[in-house]
N, C-alpha and C positions, 0 to 999 in steps of 0.2 A: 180598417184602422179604427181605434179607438181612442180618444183623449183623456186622459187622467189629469186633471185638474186639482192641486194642492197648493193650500196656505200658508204663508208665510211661516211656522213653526217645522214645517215640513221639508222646506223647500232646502237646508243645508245638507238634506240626508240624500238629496236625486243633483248634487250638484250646483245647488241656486234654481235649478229651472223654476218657473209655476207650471207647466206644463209638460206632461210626458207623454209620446205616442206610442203608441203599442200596436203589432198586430195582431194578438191574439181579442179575440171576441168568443162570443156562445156562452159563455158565462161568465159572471164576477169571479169567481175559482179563476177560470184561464187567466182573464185579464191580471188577477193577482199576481201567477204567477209567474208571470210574464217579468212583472216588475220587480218580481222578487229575484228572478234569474240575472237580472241586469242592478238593481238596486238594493240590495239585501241589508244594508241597513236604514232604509225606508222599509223595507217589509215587515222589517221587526216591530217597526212602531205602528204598524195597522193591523198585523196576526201575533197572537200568542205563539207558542212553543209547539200547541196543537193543530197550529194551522186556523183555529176562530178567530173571525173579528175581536180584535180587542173590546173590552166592555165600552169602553170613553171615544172610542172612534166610530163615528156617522158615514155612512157610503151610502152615497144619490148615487142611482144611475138614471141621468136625460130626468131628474128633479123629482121620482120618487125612493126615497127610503125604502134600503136594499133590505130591511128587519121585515120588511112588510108584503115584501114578492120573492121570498124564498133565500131571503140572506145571501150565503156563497155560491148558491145555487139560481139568483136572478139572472135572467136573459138579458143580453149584452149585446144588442145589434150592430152591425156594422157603423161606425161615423157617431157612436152612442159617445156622450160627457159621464165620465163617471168623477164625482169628486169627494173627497174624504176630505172629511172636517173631525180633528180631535175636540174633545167637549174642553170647554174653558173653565175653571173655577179658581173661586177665590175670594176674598172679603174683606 
């Protein structure tokens, strides 16, 4: 099982939840679409039309930045936190 942890901005698109279980793991891809088969208009606002990370949305998985261990492609171990933070702006 894996934990999907989202922010308040997020949260009307999975239902209210902050939190979603999943059992797909082995990668962020599965994990995604996992969430995507169950919440598709949460999926939309964390993948493009292509299937990428959106540009503005951050994905930790267990607190490293998924840009940085293979993007859609990082390791997603069992009982792993994966959480998505859209970037905030403004002024």
């Amino acid at each position: 099982m894996v934990t999907v942890l989202l922010p308040g901005p997020l949260r009307s698109e999975a239902g209210g939840e902050s939190r979603l279980t999943v059992a797909a793991g082995g990668t962020l891809r599965a994990v995604l679409d996992e969430v995507a088969a169950t919440w598709p208009r949460l999926a939309r606002r964390i993948r493009d039309e292509r299937g990428d990370l959106r540009r503005y949305v951050n994905v930790y998985v267990d607190g490293e930045d998924c840009r940085h261990t293979g993007a859609l492609d990082t390791p997603v171990p069992d009982n792993a936190e994966v959480q998505i933070l859209p970037s905030v702006a403004g002024g």
